[in-house]
N, C-alpha and C positions, 0 to 999 in steps of 0.2 A: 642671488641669495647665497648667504653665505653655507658651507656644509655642515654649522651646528645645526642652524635653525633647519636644514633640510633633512637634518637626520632627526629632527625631535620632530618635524610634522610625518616622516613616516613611522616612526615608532607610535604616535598616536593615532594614527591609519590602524595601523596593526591592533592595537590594544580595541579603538573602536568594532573591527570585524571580529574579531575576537568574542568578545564581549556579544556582540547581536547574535552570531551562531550557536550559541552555548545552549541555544533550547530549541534545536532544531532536531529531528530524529533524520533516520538514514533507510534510502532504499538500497538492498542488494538485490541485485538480478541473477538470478538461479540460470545456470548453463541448461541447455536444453535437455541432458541426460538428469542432471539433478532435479530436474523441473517435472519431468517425470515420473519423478519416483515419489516427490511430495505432493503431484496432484493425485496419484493414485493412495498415497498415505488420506488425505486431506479429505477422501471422496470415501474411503475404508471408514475415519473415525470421525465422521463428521460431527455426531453426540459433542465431541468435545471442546466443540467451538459456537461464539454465536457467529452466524452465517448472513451477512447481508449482500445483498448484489442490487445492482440498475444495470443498464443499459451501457454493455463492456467491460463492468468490472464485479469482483466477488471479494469480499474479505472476510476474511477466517481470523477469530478475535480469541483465542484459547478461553475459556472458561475457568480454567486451575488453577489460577494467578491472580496475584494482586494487581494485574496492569489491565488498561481498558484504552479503546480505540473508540476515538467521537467521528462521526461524520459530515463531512461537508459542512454548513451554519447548524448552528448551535439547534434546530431544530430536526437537522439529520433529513429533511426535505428529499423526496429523489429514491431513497433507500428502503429497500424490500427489505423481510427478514424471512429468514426459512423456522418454523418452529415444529414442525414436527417431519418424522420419517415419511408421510404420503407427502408431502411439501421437496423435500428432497429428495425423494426418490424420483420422482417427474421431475423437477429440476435438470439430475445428472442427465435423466435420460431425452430432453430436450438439448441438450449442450453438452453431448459426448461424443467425440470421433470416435470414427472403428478403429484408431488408432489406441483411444481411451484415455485424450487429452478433452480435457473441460474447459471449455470456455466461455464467457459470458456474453450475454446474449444479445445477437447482434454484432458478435465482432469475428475479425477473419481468424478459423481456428489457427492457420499458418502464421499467424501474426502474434499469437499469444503466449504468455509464460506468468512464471513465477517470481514474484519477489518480494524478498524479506523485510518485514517493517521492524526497524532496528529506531528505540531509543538513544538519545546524548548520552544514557546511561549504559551504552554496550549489553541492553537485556532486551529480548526479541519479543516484540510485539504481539506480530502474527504475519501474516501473510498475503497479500491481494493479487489476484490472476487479473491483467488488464494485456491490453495489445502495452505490444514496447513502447509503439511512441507516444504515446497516455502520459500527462505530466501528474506528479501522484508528491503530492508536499505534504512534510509531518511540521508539528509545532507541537513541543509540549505546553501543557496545560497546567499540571502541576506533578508532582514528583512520579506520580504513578498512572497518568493520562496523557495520552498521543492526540490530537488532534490533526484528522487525513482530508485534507481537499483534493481530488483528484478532476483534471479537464480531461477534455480529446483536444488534441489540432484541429483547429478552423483551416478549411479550406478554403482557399482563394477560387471565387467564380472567375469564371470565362472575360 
């Protein structure tokens, strides 16, 4: 193959990935001292957010904004919602270390943190507490919707 044509099929490699990632949002992983500080923020001003959890994971969707976060298929299947203070308050207090880390339920408190659900558009979502190795994928939806599917690892039997 000659080196045009092998430079024009990876510029359109390029242009193709390009192109497919562009409505894709981003997780940051909070360091453990920072992870910290925003679960005890998160667990302080809960009001401000709508709060869903299942089995491992918790997301915190701010309220104050024009941006919103979907869950899992389009029916949101799987996902509790906390709607009031008796609701949360048993919550934290089922899935709080003495340390005063929160975790979602069912998962190993050592295992878990914080991380930021970040838009293609550099503007912050909100937040989901899962263990780390939890695969957690955004899609947007349209300009001001996140779309979050998150798994666990399948464990191979014996």
């Amino acid at each position: 193959m000659d080196t045009q044509r092998l430079a024009g099929i990876a510029i359109l490699i390029l242009i193709f990935i390009m192109g497919c990632s562009g409505n894709l949002g981003n997780l940051k992983t909070q360091s453990e001292g920072d992870s910290k500080v925003t679960q005890q923020e998160l667990i302080d001003n809960w009001s401000d957010y709508h709060i869903r959890y299942r089995a491992f994971a918790i997301v915190f969707d701010p309220k104050n904004d024009d941006r919103r976060i979907l869950l899992g298929d389009k029916k949101g299947w799987w996902w509790r919602t906390i709607k009031d203070q008796e609701s949360w308050t048993e919550f934290v207090k089922e899935n709080t270390t003495s340390q005063g880390d929160i975790s979602p339920i069912g998962a190993d408190f050592s295992m878990t943190g914080v991380r930021e659900i970040w838009g293609p558009d550099s503007q912050l979502y909100g937040f989901i507490i899962t263990q780390r190795m939890d695969t957690v994928n955004t899609r947007l939806v349209d300009e001001n919707t996140l779309r979050l599917s998150y798994s666990r690892p399948s464990v191979a039997g014996p």
